[in-house]
MIVO-586825 format. One line per 2 residues: number of its first residue (from 1); their letters; for each residue y, x, z of C-alpha. Coordinates in Angstrom, 2 decimals. Example, Ala and Ser with C-alpha at 12.3 -4.5 7.8 and 13.67 -1.06 7.14 Angstrom:
MIVO-586825
1	as	-4.50:12.30:7.80 ~ -1.06:13.67:7.14
This chain:
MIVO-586825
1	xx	75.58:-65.34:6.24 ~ 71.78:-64.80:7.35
3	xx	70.61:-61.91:8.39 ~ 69.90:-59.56:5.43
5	xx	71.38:-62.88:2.80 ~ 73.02:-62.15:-0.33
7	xx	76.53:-63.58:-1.54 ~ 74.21:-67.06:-3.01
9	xx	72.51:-70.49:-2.26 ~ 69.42:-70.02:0.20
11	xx	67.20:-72.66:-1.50 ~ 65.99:-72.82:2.25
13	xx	68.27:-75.18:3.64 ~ 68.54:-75.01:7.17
15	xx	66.00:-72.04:7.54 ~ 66.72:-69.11:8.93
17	xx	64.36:-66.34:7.39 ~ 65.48:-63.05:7.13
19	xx	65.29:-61.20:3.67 ~ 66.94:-63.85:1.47
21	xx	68.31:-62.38:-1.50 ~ 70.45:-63.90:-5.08
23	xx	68.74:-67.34:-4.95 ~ 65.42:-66.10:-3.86
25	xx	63.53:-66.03:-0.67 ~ 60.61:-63.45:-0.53
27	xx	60.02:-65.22:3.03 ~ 59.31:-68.55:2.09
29	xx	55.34:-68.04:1.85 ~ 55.90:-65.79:5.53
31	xx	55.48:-63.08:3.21 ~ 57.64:-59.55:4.77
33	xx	60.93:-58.72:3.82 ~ 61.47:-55.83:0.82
35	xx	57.77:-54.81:0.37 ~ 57.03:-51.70:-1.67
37	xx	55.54:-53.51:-4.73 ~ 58.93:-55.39:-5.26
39	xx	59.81:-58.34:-6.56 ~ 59.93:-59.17:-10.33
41	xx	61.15:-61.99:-12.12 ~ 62.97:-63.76:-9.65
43	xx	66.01:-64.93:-10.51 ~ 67.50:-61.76:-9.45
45	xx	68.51:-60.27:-13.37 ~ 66.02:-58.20:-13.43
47	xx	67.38:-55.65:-11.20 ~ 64.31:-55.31:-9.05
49	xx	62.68:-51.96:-8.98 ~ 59.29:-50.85:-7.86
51	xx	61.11:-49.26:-4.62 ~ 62.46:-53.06:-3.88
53	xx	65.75:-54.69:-4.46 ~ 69.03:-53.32:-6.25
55	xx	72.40:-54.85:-5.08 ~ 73.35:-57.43:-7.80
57	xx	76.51:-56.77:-9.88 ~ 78.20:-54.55:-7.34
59	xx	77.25:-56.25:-4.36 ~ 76.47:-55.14:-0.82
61	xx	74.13:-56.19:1.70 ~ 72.34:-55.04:4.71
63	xx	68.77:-53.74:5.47 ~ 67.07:-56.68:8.01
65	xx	64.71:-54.57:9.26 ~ 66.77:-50.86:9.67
67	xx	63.52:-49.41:11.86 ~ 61.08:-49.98:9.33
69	xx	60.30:-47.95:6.39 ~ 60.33:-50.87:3.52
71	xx	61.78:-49.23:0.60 ~ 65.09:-51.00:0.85
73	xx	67.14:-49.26:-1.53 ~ 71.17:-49.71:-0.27
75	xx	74.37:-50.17:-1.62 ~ 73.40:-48.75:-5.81
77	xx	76.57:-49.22:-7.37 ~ 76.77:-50.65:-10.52
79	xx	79.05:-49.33:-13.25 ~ 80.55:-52.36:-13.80
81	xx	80.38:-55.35:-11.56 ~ 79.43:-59.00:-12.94
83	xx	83.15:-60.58:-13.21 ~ 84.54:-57.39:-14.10
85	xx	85.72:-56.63:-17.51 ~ 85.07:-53.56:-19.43
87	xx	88.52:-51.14:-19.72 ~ 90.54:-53.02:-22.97
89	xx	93.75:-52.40:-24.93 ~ 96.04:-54.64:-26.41
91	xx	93.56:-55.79:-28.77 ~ 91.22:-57.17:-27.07
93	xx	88.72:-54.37:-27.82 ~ 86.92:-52.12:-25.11
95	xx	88.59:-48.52:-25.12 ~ 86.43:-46.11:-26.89
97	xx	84.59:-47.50:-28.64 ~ 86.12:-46.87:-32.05
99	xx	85.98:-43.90:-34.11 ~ 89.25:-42.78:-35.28
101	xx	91.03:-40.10:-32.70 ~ 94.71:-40.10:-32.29
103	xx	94.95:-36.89:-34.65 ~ 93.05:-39.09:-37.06
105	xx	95.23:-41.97:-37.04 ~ 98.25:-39.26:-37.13
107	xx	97.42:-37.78:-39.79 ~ 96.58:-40.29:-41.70
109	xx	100.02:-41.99:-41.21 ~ 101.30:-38.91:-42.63
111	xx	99.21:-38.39:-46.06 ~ 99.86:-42.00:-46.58
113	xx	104.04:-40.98:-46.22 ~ 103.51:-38.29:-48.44
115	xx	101.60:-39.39:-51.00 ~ 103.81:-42.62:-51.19
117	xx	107.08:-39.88:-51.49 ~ 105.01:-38.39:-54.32
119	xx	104.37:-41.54:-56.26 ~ 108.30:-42.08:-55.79
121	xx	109.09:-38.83:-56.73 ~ 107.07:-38.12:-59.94
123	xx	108.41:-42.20:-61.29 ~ 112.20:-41.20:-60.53
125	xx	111.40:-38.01:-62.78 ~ 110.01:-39.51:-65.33
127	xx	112.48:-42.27:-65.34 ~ 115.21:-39.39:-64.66
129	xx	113.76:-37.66:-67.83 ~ 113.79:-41.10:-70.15
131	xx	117.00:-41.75:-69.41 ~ 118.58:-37.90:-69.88
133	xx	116.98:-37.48:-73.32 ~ 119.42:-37.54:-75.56
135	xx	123.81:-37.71:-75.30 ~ 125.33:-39.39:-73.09
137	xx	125.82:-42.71:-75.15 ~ 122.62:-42.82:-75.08
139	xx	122.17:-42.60:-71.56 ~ 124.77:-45.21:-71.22
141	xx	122.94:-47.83:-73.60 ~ 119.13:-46.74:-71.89
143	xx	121.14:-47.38:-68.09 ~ 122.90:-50.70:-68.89
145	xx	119.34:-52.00:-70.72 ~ 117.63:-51.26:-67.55
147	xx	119.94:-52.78:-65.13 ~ 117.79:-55.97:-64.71
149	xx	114.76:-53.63:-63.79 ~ 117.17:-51.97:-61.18
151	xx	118.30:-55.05:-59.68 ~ 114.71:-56.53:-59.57
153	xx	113.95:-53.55:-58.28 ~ 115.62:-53.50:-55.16
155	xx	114.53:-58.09:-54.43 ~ 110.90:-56.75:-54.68
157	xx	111.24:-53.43:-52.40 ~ 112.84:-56.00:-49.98
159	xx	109.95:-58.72:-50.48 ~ 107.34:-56.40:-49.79
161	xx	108.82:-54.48:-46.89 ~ 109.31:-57.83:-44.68
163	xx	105.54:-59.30:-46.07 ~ 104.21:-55.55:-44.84
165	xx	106.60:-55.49:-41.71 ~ 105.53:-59.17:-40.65
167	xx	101.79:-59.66:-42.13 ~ 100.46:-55.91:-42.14
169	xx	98.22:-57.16:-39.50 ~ 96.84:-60.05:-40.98
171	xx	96.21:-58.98:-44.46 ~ 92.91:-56.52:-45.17
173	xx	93.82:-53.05:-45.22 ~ 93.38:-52.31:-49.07
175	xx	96.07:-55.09:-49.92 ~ 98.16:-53.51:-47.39
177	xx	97.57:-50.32:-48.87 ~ 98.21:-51.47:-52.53
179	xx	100.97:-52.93:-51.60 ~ 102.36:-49.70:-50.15
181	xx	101.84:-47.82:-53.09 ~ 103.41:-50.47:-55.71
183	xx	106.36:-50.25:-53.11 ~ 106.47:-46.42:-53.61
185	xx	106.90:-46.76:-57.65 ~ 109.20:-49.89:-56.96
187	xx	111.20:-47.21:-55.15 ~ 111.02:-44.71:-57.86
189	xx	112.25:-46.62:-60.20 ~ 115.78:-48.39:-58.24
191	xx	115.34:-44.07:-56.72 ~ 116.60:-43.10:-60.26
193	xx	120.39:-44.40:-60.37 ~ 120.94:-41.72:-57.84
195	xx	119.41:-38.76:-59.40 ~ 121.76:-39.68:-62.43
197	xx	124.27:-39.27:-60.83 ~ 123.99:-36.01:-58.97
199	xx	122.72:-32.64:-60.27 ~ 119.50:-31.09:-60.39
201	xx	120.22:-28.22:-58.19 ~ 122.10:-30.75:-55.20
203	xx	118.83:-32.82:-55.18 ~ 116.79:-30.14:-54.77
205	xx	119.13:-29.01:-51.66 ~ 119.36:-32.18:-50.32
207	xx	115.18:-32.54:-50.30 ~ 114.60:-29.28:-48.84
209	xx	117.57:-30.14:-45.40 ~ 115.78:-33.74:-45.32
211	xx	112.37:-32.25:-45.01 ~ 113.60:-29.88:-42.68
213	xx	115.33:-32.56:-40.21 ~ 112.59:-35.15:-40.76
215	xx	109.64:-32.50:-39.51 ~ 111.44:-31.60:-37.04
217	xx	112.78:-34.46:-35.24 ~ 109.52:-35.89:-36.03
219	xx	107.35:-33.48:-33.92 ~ 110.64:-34.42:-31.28
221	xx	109.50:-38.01:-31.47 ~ 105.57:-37.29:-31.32
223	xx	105.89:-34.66:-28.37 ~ 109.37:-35.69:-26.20
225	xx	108.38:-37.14:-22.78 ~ 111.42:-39.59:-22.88
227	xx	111.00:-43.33:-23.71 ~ 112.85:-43.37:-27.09
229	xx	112.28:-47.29:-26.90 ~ 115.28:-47.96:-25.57
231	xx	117.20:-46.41:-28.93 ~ 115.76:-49.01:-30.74
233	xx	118.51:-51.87:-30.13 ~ 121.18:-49.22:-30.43
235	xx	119.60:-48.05:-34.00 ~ 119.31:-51.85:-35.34
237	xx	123.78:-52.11:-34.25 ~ 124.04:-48.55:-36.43
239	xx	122.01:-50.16:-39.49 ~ 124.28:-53.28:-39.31
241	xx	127.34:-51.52:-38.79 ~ 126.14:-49.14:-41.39
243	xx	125.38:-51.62:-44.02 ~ 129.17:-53.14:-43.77
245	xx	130.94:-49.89:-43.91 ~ 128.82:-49.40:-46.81
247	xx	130.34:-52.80:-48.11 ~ 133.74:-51.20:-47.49
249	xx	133.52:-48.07:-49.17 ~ 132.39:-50.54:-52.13
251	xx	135.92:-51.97:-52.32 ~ 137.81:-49.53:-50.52
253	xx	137.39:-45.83:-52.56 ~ 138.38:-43.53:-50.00
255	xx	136.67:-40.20:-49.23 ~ 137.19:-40.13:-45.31
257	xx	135.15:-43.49:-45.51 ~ 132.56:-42.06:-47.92
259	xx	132.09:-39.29:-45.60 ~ 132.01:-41.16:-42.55
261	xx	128.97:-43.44:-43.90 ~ 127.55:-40.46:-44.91
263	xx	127.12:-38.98:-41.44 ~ 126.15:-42.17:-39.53
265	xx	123.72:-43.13:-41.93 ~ 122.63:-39.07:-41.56
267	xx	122.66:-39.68:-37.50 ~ 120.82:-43.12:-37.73
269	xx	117.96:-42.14:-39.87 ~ 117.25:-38.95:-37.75
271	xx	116.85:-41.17:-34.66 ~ 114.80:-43.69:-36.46
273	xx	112.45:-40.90:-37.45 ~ 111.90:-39.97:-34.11
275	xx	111.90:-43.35:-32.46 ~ 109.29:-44.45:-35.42
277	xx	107.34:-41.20:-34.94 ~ 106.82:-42.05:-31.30
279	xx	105.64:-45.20:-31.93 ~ 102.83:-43.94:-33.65
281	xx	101.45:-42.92:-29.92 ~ 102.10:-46.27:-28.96
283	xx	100.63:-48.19:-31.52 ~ 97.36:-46.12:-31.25
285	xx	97.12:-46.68:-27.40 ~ 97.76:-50.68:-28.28
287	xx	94.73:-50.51:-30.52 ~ 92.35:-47.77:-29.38
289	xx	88.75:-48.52:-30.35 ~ 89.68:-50.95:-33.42
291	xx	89.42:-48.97:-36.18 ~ 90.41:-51.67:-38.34
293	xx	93.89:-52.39:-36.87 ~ 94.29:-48.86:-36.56
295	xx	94.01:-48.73:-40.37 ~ 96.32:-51.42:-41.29
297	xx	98.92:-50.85:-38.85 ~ 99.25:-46.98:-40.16
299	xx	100.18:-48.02:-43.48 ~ 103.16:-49.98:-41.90
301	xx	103.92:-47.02:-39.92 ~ 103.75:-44.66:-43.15
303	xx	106.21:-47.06:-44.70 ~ 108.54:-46.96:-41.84
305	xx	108.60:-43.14:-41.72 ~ 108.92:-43.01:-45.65
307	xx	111.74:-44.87:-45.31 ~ 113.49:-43.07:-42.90
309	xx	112.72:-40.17:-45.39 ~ 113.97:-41.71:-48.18
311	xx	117.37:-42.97:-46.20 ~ 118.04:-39.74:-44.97
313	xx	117.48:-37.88:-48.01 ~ 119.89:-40.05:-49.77
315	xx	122.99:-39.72:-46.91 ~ 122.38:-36.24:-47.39
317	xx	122.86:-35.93:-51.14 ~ 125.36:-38.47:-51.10
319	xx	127.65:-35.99:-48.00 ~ 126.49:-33.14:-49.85
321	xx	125.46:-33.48:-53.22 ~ 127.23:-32.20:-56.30
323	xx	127.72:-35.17:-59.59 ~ 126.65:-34.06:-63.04
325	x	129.55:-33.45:-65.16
């Protein structure tokens, strides 16, 4: 490297001038090295100042002439050097430079959960309230005429839970969002086979323990230092062998099994709500600064959590709950 040369080409060939710099040689005319006026427009990226050059990009060089007072400004570090990239997250998009906070994107997860448990909630009532009015021949011919609706009920929650689970991030965030709210009356309406069954007083019970477990191994998820990731394979073995006890108990009417499937689905749907609640840290640190993503990937997270809500709340009635006589 020549002395005082800069990391580049000298367009001098086999010259040795001192004060070479980025493609440039102030010497090539015999002018001096780093005079006070500076140099502009030379190749350099503009980073000459009136007090002389600025290392380029994060470079370093050294002052030719150390005993003479040539405005040689040394070593300026630069922020961020040329082939250095800007701090990103898993999207591709330079942290901080969205808008939505983490208490934003919380907390909007949440309103979306609830307000999707109060569309549910206020169709199984009036559903509930359709079906009650009147004997109970009547609520046997109003039940067996909507057993189609029931049925279809349940294909389309299932349809739109994988097309939200697999294309959330694909699809703009108001179809996502519609889509979460026609699953919420979907559920209201397959919701209300349940509430026949059972009492007024034993749902109300049952809501009030589920809210109680789901806030508070919810907060457990959000603020536990432990890596709840590694439930996740052990959760998806309790669904499955959930779901085939549950197949069991169909056949088999025994109420040691009843009870059993009540509990594990109980103890599975408390873990999922604080494995899914910690993932809502997760997801915003994957996405930080696109506000976008951030918005479509909370509805999927307010459908997971809704669902854990829902799941729970129905082990619980179903351990607990007392049927209508």
């Amino acid at each position: 490297m020549n002395n005082g040369g800069f990391n580049g080409y000298n367009p001098n060939g086999n010259r040795n001038d001192q004060g070479f710099m980025g493609g440039y040689d102030p010497n090539a005319n015999g002018a001096q090295p780093y005079q006070a006026n500076g140099y502009q427009n030379n190749g350099y990226q503009n980073n000459s100042t009136s007090q002389g050059y600025m290392p380029y990009d994060g470079g370093t060089y050294s002052n030719p002439n150390p005993g003479v007072n040539n405005n040689y400004n040394a070593q300026v570090p630069n922020a961020y050097p040329q082939n250095a990239a800007y701090p990103q997250n898993a999207a591709g998009t330079a942290v901080g430079t969205g808008t939505i906070s983490l208490a934003d994107y919380s907390k909007r997860i949440f309103i979306w959960m609830g307000i999707g448990l109060g569309v549910t909630f206020f169709v199984a009532l009036g559903m509930l309230l359709y079906l009650t009015a009147g004997d109970e021949f009547d609520l046997y011919l109003k039940f067996v005429n909507l057993l189609p609706v029931f049925y279809g009920g349940l294909v389309v929650e299932i349809v739109l839970a994988i097309v939200l689970g697999i294309f959330v991030k694909k699809m703009p965030y108001k179809v996502s969002l519609a889509m979460f709210f026609v699953y919420s009356v979907v559920s209201g309406v397959t919701f209300t086979p349940i509430l026949v069954v059972y009492d007024a007083g034993s749902a109300i019970f049952a809501f009030a323990a589920t809210a109680i477990l789901f806030v508070a191994f919810a907060i457990y998820g959000i603020v536990t230092k432990r890596d709840l990731t590694k439930l996740g394979p052990i959760l998806a073995i309790g669904l499955i062998v959930l779901i085939l006890f549950a197949l069991i108990g169909m056949v088999v009417r025994m109420s040691w099994l009843s009870i059993g499937i009540s509990l594990l689905g109980i103890a599975i749907f408390i873990g999922l709500t604080a494995y899914d609640a910690q993932k809502i840290k997760a997801s915003y640190n994957a996405y930080q600064g696109n506000d976008e993503m951030l918005k479509k990937t909370s509805v999927n997270l307010a459908l997971q959590l809704y669902l854990d809500f829902i799941n729970l709340f129905i082990y619980i009635l179903r351990l607990m709950g007392k049927a209508r006589r």
